[in-house]
N, C-alpha and C positions, 0 to 999 in steps of 0.2 A: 504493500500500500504506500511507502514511501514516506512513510512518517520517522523521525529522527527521535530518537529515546529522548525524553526529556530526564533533566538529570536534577532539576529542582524539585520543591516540594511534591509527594507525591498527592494525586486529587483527594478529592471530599472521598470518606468510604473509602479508601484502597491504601493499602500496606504494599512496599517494597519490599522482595526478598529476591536477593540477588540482582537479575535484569527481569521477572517478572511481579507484575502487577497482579494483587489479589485483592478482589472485594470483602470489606469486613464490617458487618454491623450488630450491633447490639438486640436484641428483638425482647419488646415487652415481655416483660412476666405474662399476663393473659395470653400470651400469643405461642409464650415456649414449649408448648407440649406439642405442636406442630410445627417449629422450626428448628428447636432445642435455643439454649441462651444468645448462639451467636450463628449468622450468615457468615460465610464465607465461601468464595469459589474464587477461580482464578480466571483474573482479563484477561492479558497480552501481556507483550514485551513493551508494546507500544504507550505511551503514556497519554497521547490525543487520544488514542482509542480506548485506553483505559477510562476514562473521564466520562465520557460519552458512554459508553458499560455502563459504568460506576452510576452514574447520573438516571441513567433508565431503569435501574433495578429499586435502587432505592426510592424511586417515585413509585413503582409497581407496588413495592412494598410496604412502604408508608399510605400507602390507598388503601392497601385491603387492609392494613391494621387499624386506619380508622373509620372503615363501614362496618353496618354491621351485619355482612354477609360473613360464611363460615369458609369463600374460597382460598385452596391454599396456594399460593404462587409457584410456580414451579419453577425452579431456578435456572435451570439449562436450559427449560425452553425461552425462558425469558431470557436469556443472554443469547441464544442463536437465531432470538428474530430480529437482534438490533445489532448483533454485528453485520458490519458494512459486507455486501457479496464479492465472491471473486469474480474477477473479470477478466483476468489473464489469460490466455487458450492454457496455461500447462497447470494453471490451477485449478480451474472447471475442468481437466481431465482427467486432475488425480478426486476431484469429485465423483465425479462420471462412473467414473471406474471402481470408485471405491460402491457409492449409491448401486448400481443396476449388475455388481458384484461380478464383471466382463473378466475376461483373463487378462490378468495384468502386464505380463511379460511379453504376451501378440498385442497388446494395443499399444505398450510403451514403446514398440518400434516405430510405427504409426505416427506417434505424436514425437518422437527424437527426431522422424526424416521429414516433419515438418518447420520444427524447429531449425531446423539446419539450414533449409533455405529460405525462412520467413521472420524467423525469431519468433521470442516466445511476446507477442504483441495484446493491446483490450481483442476480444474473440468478433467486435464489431468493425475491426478493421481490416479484416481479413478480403481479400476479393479474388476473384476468376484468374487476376494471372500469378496470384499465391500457388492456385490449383493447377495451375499449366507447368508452373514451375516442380512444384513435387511430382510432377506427373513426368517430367524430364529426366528429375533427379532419380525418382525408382527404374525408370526404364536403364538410363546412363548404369544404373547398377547390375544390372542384368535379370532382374526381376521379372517373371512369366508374368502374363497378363491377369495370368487368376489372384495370383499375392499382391501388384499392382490395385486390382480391384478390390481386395481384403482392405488393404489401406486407405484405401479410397473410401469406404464401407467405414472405418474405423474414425476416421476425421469426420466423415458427414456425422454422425450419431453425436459426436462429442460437440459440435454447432450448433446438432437439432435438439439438446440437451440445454445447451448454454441460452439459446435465443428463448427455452421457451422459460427458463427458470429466473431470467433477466428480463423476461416480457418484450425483446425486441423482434421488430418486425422487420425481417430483411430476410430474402430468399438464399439458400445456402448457397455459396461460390462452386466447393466442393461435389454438389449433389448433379447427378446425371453427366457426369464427365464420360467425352468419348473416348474409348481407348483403343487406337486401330490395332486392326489385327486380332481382337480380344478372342481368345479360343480357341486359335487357329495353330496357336506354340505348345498344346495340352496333349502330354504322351499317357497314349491309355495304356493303363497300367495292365500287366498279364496276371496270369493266372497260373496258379498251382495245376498238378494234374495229380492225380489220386496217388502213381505211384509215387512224386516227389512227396507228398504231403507223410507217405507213411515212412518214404526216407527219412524225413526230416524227424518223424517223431523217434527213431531209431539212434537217433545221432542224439538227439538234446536228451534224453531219458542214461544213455552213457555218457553227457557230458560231465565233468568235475566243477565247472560255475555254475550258475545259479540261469544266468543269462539267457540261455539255448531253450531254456524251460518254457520259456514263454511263448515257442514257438504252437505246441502241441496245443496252448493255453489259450493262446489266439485264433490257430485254427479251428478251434471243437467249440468255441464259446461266440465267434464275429466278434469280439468285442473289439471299442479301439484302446489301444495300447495305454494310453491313460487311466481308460476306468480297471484298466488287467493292475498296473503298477500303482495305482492308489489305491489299492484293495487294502482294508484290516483284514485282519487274520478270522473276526467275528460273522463278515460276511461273505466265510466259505463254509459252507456246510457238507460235512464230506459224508457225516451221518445222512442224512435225506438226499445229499449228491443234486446239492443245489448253490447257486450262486448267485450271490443279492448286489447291484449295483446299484449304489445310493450314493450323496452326495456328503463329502464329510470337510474338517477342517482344513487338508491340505490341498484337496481338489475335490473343484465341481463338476459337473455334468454340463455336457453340453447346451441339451435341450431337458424341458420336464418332460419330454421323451424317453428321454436318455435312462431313466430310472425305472430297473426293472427286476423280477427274479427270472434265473434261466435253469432249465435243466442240465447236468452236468454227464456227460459221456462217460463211458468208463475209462479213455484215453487222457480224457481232461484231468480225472479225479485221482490219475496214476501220477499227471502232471504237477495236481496240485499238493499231492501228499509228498513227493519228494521237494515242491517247492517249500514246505514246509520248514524244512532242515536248513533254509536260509533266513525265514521269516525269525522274529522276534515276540515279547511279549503282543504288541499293537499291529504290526503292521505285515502284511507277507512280500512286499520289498524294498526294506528299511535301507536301502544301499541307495534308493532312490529318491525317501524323504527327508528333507531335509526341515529348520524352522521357518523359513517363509514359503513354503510348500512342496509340493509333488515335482519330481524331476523326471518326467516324461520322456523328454526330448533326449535328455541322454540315456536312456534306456532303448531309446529307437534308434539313437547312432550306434549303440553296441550292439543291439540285433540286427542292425543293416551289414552290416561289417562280417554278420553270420551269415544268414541268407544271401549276399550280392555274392561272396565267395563262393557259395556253393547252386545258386541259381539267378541269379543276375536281379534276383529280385529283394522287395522291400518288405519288412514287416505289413505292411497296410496293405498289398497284394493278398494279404493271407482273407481279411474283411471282405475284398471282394470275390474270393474265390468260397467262400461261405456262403455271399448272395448265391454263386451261380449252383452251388450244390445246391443250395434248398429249393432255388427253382426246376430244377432238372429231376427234381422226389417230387416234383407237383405241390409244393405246398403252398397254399393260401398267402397271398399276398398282403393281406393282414397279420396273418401270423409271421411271416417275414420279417414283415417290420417291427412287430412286436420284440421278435429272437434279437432284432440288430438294433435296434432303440432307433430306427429308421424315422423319422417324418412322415406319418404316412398323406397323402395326397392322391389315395385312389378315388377316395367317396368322402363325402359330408358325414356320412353314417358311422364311416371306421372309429371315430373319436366319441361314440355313446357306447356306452357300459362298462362293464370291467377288463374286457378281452378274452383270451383266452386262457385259460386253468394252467399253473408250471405240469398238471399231469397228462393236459392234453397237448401244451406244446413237446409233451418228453416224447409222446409219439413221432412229432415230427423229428423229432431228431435223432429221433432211431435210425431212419430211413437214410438218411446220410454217417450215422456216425461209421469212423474208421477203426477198428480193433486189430 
């Protein structure tokens, strides 16, 4: 915001301690069984803004202490509807992203290779040859048209977030950018063939890491490689030979799709019992979590590094060669989606009721599984 610490007295209501400002007030006796003896929260650093706090809180509260309603002030929200808004693009993104809980580590790329050639600026002065300009700089990088678009995708939202939460009216710079060529650079990815697939479970089941495991784990379950390595140890049931994908502290789900139980193979469940022996008390691969979350990404360079060696392909190959199995068993394109936490977009209809039973989808996975 740009305010300069003020180093003189500090305001009406607030104590200094250190470089931060805290609100401190006394509360009547009648009043202290709902506030206890004294208010206290913390302003800023800033000493203008501390004042202006300072000032709006204790009017809030000096009002309802002398009506004679019984409402109680709420302190936090009364401090964060009078602190001033951000305005900055990289501040309203780490809002953004904190509020609608996006992945943080693909959106901060997003907002770095905007920074880079626009600076971090108020989010109203942003315009169309900002967008031309990052549109340069991903391509200059060698970025496919599809992760271009990702970014593209990632900046619109954080605009259409800011304008609406700042009340401005101005049409996004960023929104409907044309990107030549867009889809025409996208290599379809292959597919396994049954006897690779039962190769591969032969190789990872004798490997000595842990790594190779997730190959069998992947293929028997579609899942993507995120919701396999964010897995707790609580949602493998090897009893009932089921596996629960929900969403927990270190990673989330995709879509509310994305959350599902699946039935487990007997392939899967040889997978996941020896993954076991690597797992810990929380987590079944603790090699991967770390404290600001799930390490996905290098779990997929270390399985790429397996599979490109030995079939020129990528862990994520394995997801789509799960669709093409379960299509090639006839199974319902609902239940499809269901098994793969797909989106479904067959029918209006797919999204009423519960779906299908883990004992009716276990049929279908009979019909594909590999022993």
């Amino acid at each position: 915001m740009g305010y300069i610490l003020d180093t003189s007295a500090p305001p009406q209501h607030t104590i200094l301690r250190g470089r931060v400002y805290y609100f401190q007030l006394r509360v009547p006796k009648q009043h202290q069984q709902a506030y206890g003896p004294l208010v206290r929260a913390r302003l800023s650093e800033c000493g203008k803004e501390a004042a202006i706090l300072a000032s709006h809180l204790s009017q809030l509260l000096k009002q309802a202490w002398s009506s004679n309603t019984k409402v109680v002030v709420c302190i936090e929200q009364a401090l964060q509807s009078a602190r001033p808004a951000k305005t900055t693009f990289a501040a309203v993104a780490e809002e953004y992203i904190t509020a609608r809980r996006v992945d943080h580590k693909s959106s901060m790329v997003a907002v770095r290779a905007l920074l880079t050639v626009a600076g971090d600026r108020e989010v109203h002065s942003y315009k169309r040859d900002d967008a031309r300009a990052l549109l340069a700089y991903l391509q200059s990088n060698g970025n496919k048209t599809a992760t271009v678009r990702r970014r593209f995708n990632t900046i619109t939202a954080i605009l259409n977030y800011a304008y609406q939460e700042l009340e401005i009216d101005k049409r996004n710079p960023f929104s409907k950018m044309t990107i030549v060529g867009e889809g025409l650079d996208a290599a379809k990815r292959g597919t396994f063939t049954e006897q690779e697939l039962r190769d591969g479970y032969e190789q990872s089941m004798n490997s000595v890491t842990g790594i190779p495991l997730l190959f069998p784990i992947l293929a028997e379950t579609g899942c993507r490689l995120a919701e396999v390595v964010g897995l707790r140890v609580e949602d493998v049931d090897l009893d009932a030979q089921v596996l629960h994908i929900r969403p927990n502290d270190k990673r989330r789900l995709k879509t509310t799709g994305s959350e599902r139980s699946l039935p487990l193979t007997h392939t899967a469940c040889l997978a996941f019992t020896k993954a076991m022996e690597y797992s810990n008390e929380g987590w079944m691969f603790p090699r991967y979590i770390k404290d600001d979350g799930c390490y996905a990404t290098h779990a997929s360079n270390a399985l790429a590094k397996w599979t490109k060696r030995r079939w020129g392909m990528t862990a994520h190959s394995l997801r789509h060669t799960f669709r093409d199995r379960l299509r090639a068993a006839e199974v319902p394109l609902e239940a499809i989606d269901q098994l793969g936490g797909w989106s479904s977009v067959s029918s209006i209809g797919s999204r009423y009721g519960q779906g299908y039973s883990v004992e009716h989808l276990r049929q279908y996975m009979d019909r594909i599984a590999i022993t």
